[in-house]
C-alpha positions in Angstrom: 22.6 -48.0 -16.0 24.7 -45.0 -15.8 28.4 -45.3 -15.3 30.4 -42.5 -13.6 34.3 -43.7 -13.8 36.2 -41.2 -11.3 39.8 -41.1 -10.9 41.3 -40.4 -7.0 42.2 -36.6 -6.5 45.9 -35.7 -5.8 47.6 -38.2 -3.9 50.9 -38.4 -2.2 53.8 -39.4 -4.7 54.7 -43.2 -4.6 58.7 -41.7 -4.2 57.2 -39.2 -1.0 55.7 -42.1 1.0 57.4 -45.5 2.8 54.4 -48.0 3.7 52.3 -50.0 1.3 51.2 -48.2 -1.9 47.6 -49.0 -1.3 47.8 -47.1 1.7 49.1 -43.7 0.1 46.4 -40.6 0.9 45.7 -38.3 -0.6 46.7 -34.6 0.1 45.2 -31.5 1.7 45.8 -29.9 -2.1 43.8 -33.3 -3.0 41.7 -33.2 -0.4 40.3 -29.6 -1.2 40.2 -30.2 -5.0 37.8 -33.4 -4.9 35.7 -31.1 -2.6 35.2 -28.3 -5.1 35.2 -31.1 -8.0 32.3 -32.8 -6.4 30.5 -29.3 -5.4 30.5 -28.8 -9.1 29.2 -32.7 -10.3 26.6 -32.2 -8.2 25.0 -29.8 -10.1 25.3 -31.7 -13.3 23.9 -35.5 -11.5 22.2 -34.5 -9.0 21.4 -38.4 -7.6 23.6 -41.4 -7.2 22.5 -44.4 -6.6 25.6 -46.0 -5.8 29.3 -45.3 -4.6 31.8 -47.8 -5.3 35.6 -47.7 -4.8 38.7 -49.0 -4.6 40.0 -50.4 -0.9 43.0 -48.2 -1.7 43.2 -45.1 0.9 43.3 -42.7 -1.7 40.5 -43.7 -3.6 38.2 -44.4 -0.4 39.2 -40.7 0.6 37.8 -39.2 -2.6 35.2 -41.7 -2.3 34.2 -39.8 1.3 34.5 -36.5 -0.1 31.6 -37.9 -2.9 29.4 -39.5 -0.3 29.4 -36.2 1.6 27.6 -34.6 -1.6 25.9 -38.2 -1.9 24.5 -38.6 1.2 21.8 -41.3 0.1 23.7 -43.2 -1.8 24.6 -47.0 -1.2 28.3 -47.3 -0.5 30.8 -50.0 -1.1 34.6 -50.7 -0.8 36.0 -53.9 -3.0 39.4 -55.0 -3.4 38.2 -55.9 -7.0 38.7 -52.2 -7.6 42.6 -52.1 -6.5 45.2 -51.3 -9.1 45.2 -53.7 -11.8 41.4 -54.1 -12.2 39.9 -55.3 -15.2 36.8 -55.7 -17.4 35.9 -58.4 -15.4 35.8 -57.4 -11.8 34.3 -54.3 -13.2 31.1 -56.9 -14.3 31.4 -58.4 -11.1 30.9 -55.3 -9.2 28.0 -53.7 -11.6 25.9 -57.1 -12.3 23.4 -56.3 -9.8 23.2 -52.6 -10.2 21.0 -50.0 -11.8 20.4 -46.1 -11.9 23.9 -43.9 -11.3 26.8 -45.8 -10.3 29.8 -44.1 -9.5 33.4 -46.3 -10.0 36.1 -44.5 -7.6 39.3 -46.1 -8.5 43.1 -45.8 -10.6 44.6 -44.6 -14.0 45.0 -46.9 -16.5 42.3 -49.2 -15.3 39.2 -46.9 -15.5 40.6 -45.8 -18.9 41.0 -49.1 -19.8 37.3 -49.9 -18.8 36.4 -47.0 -21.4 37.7 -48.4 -23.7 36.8 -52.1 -23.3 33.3 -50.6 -22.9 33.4 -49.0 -26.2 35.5 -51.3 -28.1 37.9 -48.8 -28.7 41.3 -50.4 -27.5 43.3 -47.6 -29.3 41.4 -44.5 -28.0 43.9 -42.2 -26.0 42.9 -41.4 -22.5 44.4 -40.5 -19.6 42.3 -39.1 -16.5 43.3 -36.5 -14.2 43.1 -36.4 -11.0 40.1 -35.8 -10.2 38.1 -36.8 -13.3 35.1 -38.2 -14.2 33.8 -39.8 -17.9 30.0 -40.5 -18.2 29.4 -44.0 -19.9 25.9 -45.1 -20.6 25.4 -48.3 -22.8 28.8 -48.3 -24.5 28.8 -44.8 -24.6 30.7 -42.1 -23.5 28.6 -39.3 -23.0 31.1 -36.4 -21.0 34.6 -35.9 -19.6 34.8 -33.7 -16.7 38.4 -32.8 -14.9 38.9 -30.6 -12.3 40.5 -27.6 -14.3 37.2 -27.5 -15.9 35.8 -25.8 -12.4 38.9 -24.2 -11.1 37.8 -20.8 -10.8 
């Protein structure tokens, strides 16, 4: 199994918005940047098997923008990907997975899974948003973030 961890794109600031924090979107800045993020992974995976995010707004928006480019994939929203995840919900939601499965969800948990994953609990990393680290057997094999495509 592949792992794709992405963080949410640009989201409203926690100070900028009144209701519930898991019901923050994102913005039209963050809107347009996971759309040219995701133009650009497509060229580099071009299938994903699965789509998996957060129940938070602003990581089931980014997860729309992904499933636009995904079209095929099998999607899923869990409120085992909220803020606060860990390594286990993360096996809960992967145990009966295989091929390309993409992880929508929040900074520091999916750094935190990189880490747990690799047994490397003093790595530093810190995702952008949007960003995407490849994982495949205890490996991390890329780090994309959106000023990698900006022009």
């Amino acid at each position: 199994m592949k792992l794709l961890f992405i963080r949410h794109s640009l989201a409203m600031e926690r100070d900028e918005w009144s209701g519930h924090d898991f019901e923050r979107p994102l913005t039209e800045k963050g809107l347009k940047r996971a759309k040219k993020f995701f133009k650009h992974i497509q060229k580099i995976y071009p299938e994903i098997n699965y789509i998996i995010t957060s129940k938070a707004k602003r990581a089931k928006q980014t997860a729309e923008v992904l499933k636009l480019f995904y079209p095929d994939s099998k999607y899923e929203e869990t409120p085992l990907l909220y803020p606060g995840a860990g390594l286990d919900e993360l096996k809960q939601i992967i145990d009966d997975k295989a091929g390309v499965v993409a992880i929508v969800g929040h900074e520091p948990d999916l750094s935190n899974f990189v880490k747990e994953l690799m047994y490397a609990p003093n790595l530093k990393l810190k995702l952008r948003k949007p960003s995407l680290i490849e994982m495949e057997e205890g490996v991390m094999k890329a780090l994309f973030q959106y000023r990698h495509f900006k022009d």
